[in-house]
C-alpha positions as CSV (number, residue, x, y, z in Angstrom):
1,X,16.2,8.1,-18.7
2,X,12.9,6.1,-18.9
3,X,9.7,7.7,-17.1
4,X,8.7,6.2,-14.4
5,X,5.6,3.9,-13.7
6,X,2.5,5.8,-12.3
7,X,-1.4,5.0,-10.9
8,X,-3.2,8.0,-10.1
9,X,-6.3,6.7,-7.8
10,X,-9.2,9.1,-7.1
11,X,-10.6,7.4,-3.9
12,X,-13.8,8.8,-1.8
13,X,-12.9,11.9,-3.3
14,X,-9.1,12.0,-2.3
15,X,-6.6,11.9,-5.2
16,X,-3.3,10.2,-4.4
17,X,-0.1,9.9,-7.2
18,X,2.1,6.7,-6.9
19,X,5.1,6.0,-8.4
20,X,6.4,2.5,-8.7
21,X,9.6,0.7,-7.1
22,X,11.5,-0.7,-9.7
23,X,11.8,-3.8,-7.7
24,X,8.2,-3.9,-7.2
25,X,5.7,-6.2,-9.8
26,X,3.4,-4.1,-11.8
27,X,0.4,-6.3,-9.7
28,X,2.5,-5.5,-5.9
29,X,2.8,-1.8,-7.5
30,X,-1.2,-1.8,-8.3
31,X,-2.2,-3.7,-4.8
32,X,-0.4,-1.7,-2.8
33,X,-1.0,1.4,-4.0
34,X,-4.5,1.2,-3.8
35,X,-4.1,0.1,-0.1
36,X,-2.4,2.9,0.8
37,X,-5.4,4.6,-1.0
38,X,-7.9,3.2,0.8
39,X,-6.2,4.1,4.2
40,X,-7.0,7.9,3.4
41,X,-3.5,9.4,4.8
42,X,-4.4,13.0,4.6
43,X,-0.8,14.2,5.7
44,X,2.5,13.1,3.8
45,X,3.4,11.7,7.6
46,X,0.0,9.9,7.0
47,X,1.2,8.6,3.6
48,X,4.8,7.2,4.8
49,X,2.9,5.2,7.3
50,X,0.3,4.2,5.3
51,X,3.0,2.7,2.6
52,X,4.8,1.1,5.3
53,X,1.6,-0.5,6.5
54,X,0.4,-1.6,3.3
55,X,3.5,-3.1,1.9
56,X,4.4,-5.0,5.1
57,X,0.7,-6.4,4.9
58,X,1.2,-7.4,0.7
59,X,4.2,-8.5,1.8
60,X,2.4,-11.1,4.9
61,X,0.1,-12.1,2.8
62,X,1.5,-12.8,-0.6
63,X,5.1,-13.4,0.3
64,X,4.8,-15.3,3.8
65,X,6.7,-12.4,5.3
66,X,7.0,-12.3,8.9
67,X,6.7,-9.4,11.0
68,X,6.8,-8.5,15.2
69,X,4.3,-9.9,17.1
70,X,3.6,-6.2,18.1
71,X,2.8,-5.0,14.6
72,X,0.2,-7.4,13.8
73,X,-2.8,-5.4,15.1
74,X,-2.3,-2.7,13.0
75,X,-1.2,-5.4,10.1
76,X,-5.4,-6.8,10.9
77,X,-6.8,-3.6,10.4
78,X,-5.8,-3.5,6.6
79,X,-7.7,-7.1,5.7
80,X,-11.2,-5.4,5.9
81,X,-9.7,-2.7,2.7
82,X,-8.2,-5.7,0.8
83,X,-11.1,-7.4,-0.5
84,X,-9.6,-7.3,-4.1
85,X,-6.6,-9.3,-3.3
């Protein structure tokens, strides 16, 4: 069995471990992750919506991806934490 792909990001003091999809590019694994990093989930309810969020927003933006109508606020609130994409 192969180990599988990690980032460990230390963000404004809050350490998050992610583990990567294996259908996931090493760059989607890396942009994502930190997205979800810079949402600062606190609980692991926190962090399931904050991978949802982030991956549905990669997804938008580099994979023309299109989600309800009624998800796009929260979707906007993630381009102000993107500015390395």
């Amino acid at each position: 069995m192969s180990e599988q792909e990690q980032i460990e990001i230390n963000y404004l003091g809050h350490v998050y471990t992610f583990y990567k999809k294996e259908y996931h590019t090493a760059e989607d694994f890396y942009h994502i992750s930190w997205l979800i990093a810079k949402q600062l989930p606190k609980t692991e309810e926190e962090v399931k919506k904050a991978t949802q969020l982030a991956t549905m927003w990669y997804n938008q933006k580099k994979y023309n991806c299109r989600y309800a109508e009624s998800l796009q606020p929260s979707l906007s609130k993630l381009d102000s934490l993107s500015v390395d994409f």
